[in-house]
Every structure is written in C-alpha cells, then in structure tokens.
N, C-alpha and C positions, 0 to 999 in steps of 0.2 A: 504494500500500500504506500509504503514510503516514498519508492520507487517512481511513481506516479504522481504523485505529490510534487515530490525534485523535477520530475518531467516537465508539468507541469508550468512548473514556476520558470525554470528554464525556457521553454517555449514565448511564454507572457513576456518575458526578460526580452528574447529575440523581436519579438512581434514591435515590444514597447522601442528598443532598436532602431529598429526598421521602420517607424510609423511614417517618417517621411517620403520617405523611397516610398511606401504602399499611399499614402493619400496625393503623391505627385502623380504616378500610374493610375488612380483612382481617378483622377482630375483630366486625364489623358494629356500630361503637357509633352510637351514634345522635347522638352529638354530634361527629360524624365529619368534616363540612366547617369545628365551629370548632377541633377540631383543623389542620386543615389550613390556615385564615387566620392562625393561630400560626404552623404550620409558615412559611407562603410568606412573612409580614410581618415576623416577627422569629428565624427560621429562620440567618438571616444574622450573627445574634451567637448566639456556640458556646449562650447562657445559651438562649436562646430553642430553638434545638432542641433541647437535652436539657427544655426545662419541655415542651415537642409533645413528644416521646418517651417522656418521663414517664408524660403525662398520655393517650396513646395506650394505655400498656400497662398504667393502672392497671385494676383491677375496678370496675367501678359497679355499685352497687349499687339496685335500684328504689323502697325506701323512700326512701332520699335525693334522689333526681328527683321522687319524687312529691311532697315536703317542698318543694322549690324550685319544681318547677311549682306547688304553690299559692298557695306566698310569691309569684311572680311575678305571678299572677293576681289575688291582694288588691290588690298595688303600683299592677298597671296597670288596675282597677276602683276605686280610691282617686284616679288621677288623672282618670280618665274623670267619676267623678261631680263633685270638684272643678271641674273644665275646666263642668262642666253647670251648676251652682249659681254659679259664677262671671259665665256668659254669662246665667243669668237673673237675677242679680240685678243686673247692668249693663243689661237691658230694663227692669227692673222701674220704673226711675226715668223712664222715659220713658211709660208706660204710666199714666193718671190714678188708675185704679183703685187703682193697687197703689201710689201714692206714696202716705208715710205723713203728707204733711200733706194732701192730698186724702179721706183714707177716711174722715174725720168728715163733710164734703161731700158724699161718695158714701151713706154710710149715711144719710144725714138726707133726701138727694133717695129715696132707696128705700123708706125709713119714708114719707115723705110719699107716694109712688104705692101702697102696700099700704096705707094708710086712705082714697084715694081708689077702691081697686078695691072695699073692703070696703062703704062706699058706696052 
C-alpha cells in the first residue's frame, strides 16, 4: 500500500513539474516545446518555473510572431549571404581571373585575341 502511496505522490510531484509544459500544449501554442525546455532545464529553480508558467499562460498575439519570424529570417539571410560573399571572396584570390593584380593581364590577353578574331 505504501508503495502506491510513494507512486502516487511521485506522479502528483511530476505532473505539478510539468504543469507548464501541459497547460502551454493544453493552450495549443505553438511555441509549446520551448516552453517546455524552460520548463525541464530551469524548471528546477522556483525563478524558472514561474518564467514557463508565465510564459505558458501569456496571450500571443500573431502580429508579434509575425514581426519576429521576419526579424528572424532577415538575421539568418544576413548570415547566409555573408557566410557566401565570405567563401567567395577567399576563392577569388586563388582564381587568376579575378585577382586584382592579374585582370590588367587578363584584359590585355583578351583585347589582344578580339583584334586577332577581328582579323
């Protein structure tokens, strides 16, 4: 009987735990699992469940998501094309073409075959 008892209470203990994580999913938000890695990560100091609990049963509102998901999107399209311009301009110097003390070289061998085509 004991046994059941301790079950019990342990269960109630998890549940109480977790109340955020189940009334954010309850609520259907959509930012429902980083509620939850609050809850389980810092769930363990009182400060951290009540900020998941909080932030569980605030309102969200879809202009402010929508405001964030595009801020997010410029962020990580800002590092995308950096990360590209980066990686080509670290080719670029290996590439004859495109070094800038070769392209007086390259233009004057190209001037010189477009008057030999013209010819």
């Amino acid at each position: 009987m004991m046994k059941i008892i301790e079950g019990a209470v342990f269960l109630g203990a998890v549940m109480l735990y977790l109340a955020p994580s189940i009334i954010a999913d309850a609520r259907e938000r959509e930012d429902a699992f980083a509620v939850t890695m609050v809850n389980i990560l810092l769930g363990w100091t009182v400060i951290g469940w009540f900020a998941a609990l909080v932030w569980a049963r605030h309102p969200i509102s879809d202009r402010r998501m929508k405001h964030f998901a595009k801020r997010a999107q410029r962020a990580v399209t800002r590092v995308t094309i950096d990360a590209i311009v980066a990686r080509a301009e670290s080719r670029a110097s290996s590439i004859p073409m495109f070094n800038p003390r070769l392209v007086p070289i390259v233009a004057r061998i190209a001037a010189n075959s477009n008057r030999r085509e013209k010819l």
